[in-house]
N, C-alpha and C positions, 0 to 999 in steps of 0.2 A: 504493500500500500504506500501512496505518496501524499503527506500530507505538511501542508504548510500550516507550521505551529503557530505561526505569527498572527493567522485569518481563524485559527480553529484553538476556543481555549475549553476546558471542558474542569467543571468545580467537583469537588468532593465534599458533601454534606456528610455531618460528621455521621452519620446513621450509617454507608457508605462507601467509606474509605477504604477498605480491603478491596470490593468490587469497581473503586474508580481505577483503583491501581493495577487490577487486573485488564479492567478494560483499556486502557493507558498503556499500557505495557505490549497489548495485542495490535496496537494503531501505531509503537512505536515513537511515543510522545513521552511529559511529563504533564502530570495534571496542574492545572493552572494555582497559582499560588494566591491566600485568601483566607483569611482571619475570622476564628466564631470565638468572641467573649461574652460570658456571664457579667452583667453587672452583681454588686451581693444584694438588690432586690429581686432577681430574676430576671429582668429581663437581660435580652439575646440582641449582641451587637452585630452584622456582618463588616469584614474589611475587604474592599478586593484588593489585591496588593499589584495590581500590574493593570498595564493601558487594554477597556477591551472595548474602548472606541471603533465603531464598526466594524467589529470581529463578531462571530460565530459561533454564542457560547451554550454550553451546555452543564445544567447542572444536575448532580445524581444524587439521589434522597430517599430511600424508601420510609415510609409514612410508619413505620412499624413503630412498637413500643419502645419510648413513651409518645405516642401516636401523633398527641397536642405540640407539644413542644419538637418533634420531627416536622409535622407540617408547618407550624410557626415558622421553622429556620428555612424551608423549603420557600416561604413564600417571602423573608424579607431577602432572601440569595437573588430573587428573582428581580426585587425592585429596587437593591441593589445594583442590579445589571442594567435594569432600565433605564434609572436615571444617570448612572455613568457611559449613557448611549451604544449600549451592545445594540448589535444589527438588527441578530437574532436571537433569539433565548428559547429555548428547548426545554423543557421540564422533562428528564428521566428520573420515571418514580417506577421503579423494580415492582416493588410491591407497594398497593394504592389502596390504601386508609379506609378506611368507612365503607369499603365499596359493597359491603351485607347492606348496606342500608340502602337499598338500591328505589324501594317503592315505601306504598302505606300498605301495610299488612292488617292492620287495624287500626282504627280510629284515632286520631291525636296523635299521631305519630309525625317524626320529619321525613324527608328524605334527607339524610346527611351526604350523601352522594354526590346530587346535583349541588350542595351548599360548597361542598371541597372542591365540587368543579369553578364552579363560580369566583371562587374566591383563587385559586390559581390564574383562572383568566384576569381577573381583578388587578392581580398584583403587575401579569405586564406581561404570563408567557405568549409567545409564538405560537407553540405547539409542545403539543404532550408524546413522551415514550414512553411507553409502560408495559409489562407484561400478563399475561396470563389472569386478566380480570376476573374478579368472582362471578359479574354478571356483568355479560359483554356489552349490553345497552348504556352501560355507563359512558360509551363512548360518543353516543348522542345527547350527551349533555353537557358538553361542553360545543361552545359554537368558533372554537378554533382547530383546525387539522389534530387528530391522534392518530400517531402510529399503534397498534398493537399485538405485541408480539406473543411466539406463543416459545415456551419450550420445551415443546415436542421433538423439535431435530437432537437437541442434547440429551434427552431419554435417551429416544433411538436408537442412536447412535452405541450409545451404554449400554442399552437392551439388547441390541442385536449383537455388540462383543459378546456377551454371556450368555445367548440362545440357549447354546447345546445343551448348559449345564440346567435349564429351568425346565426340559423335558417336555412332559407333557400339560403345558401349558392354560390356564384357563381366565380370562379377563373379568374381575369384579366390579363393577359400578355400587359403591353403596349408597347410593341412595336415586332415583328414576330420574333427577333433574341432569346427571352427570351421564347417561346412558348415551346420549350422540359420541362424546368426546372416549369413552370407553369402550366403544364398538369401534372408533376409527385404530387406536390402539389394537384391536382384536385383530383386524385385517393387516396391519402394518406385521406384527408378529403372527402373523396365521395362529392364534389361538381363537378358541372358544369367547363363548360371552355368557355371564351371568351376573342376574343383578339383583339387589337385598331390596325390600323394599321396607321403608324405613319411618317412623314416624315420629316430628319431633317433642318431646313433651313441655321442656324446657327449654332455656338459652344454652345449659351442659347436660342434657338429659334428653337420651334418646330411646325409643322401642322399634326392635324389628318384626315386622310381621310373617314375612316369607322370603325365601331364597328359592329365584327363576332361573334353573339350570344347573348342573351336574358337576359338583364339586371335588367327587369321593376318589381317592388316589393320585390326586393332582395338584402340581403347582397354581396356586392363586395370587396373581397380581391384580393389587386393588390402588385403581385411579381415582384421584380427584384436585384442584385444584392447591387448598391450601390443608393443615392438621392444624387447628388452633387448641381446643382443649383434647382434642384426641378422640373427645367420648367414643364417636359415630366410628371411627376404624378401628378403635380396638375393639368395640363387641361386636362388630363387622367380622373381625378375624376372629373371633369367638366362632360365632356361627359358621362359618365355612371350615373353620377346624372338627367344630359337632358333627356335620356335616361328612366329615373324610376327607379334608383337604391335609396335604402330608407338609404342605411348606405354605408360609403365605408372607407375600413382599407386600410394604404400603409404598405409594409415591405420591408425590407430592411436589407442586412449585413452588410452592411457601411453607415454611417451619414455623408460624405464627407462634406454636407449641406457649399458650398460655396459662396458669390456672396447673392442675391437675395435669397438664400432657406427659409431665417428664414421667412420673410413678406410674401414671396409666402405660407409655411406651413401655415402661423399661417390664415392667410385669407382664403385660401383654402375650400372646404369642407369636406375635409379627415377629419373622425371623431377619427381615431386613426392611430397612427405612430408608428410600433413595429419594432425595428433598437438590433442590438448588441454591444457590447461596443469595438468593433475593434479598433473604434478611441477615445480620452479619451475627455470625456467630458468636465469637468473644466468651468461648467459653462455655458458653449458656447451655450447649447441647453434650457437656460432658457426661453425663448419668444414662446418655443415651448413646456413647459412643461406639462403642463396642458393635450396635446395631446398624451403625449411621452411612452409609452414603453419600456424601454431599459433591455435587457436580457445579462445575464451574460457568456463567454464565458470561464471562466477560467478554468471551469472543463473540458471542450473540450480540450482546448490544454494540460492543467496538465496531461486528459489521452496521449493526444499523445506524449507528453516528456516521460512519464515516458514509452510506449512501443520501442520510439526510444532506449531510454538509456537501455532497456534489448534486445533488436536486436528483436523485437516482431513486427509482422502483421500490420502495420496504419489499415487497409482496414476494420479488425474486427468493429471499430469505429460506421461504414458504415452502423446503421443500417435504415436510409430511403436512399433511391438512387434519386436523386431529376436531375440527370444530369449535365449538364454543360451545359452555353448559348450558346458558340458556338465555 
């Protein structure tokens, strides 16, 4: 890749910084230089330390815990850049905040969704990158360009090194809303499909009702977008263990893993957890390491920076088509 540092600066929110350096590293740059201080009231000061007078710039942030204060710093990086006359400003959010709260499910409810959208475009982005949406409509609420990626080719890719060894294969969706993106996984690894059908009680508290399709002697790989408290995949792997399943994988784009995830994993009988480095580790995933997989996403998005900043195609990216949940 040929890239002119000078016209292309790309920031590191502190949520980030492993994954900007990865992606930095793939494009053959350094990430642009740039100050986050805590006043001792709390608040969040940004500095940029270098000229990004019409240049190119991109900042990287995933919205994850502590959620507020990750999107805060997100959005003053952002008008920061504005009024020091960047050209263009990019919001790359890995992983994007609020994005459950997508509709009104009941009464008096918000949508915080469309409010993060808003308030991102507010502050001065360009345009949005981000990955692997809870629910893909989130992309119509913002009324400036989203790229959305997915990481499905970095599975893949994982998945099909390690074919042989996963045997007689068979594809979990647990719960019916995940079932498009779970069947295109099925066909990509010529397995089976089978799906739990799921019902929730609570915000961490789920019941299954039924498992659609044939479990018994077989490897189980169970998709879905993000594991936040765990609940739904580990009694997922409950059941398909009841069931006769002799091994059973979770994956996952986001390690959200909050609340109860880590005891619920590690007890669990998921034999392996294959997750992306959306949100940054730092540690956090050690109780569960021994189980853990974590696959690198920097090259995903370094390609997608670098085709933004030449006005090139996202979509070519695209080469498994895995859908969107819903």
């Amino acid at each position: 890749m040929t890239l002119d540092q000078d016209h292309l600066k790309i920031f590191a929110g502190r949520a980030s910084r492993e994954l900007t350096h990865d992606l930095c590293e793939h494009l053959g740059i350094t990430a642009a230089s740039a100050e986050c201080e805590l006043f001792p009231d709390g608040e969040l000061i940004v500095r940029i330390e270098e000229d990004v007078r019409g240049r190119d710039c991109f900042v990287v942030q995933s919205t994850s815990n502590p959620v507020n204060a990750n999107l805060m710093e997100l959005l003053i990086y952002i008008d920061c850049l504005r009024r020091a006359s960047a050209k263009r400003i990019t919001a790359v959010v890995p992983y994007f905040g609020y994005a459950r709260q997508d509709r009104k499910d009941t009464g008096r409810t918000p949508i915080t969704a469309k409010l993060v959208a808003n308030l991102i475009t507010a502050a001065g982005a360009d345009r949005v990158l981000t990955m692997d949406l809870h629910a893909a409509q989130i992309q119509g609420f913002f009324d400036i360009p989203v790229d959305h990626l997915t990481a499905a080719t970095v599975f893949c890719n994982y998945l099909h090194d390690i074919r042989a060894e996963l045997g007689d294969l068979v594809i979990v969706s647990p719960d019916v809303g995940n079932v498009k993106v779970a069947n295109s996984y099925a066909n990509m690894l010529d397995a089976d499909l089978a799906i739990i059908d799921k019902r929730r009680e609570t915000g961490s508290d789920v019941s299954f009702k039924n498992l659609i399709g044939s479990v018994e002697g077989r490897t189980v790989l169970m998709v879905d977008d993000m594991i936040s408290t765990a609940g739904t995949i580990c009694e997922a792997a409950r059941v398909v263990v009841e069931r006769g399943a002799t091994r059973v994988l979770a994956l996952a784009t986001h390690p959200v893993l909050c609340g109860l995830a880590m005891g619920r994993l590690a007890e669990s009988p998921i034999d392996q957890i294959i997750v992306t480095d959306s949100i940054a580790d730092r540690g956090r995933l050690d109780p569960i390491r021994d189980k853990l997989v974590e696959l690198d996403t920097g090259s995903l998005l370094g390609d997608a920076i670098y085709r933004i900043h030449h006005d090139m195609s996202i979509s070519a990216l695209f080469q498994h088509g895995t859908g969107v949940k819903r």
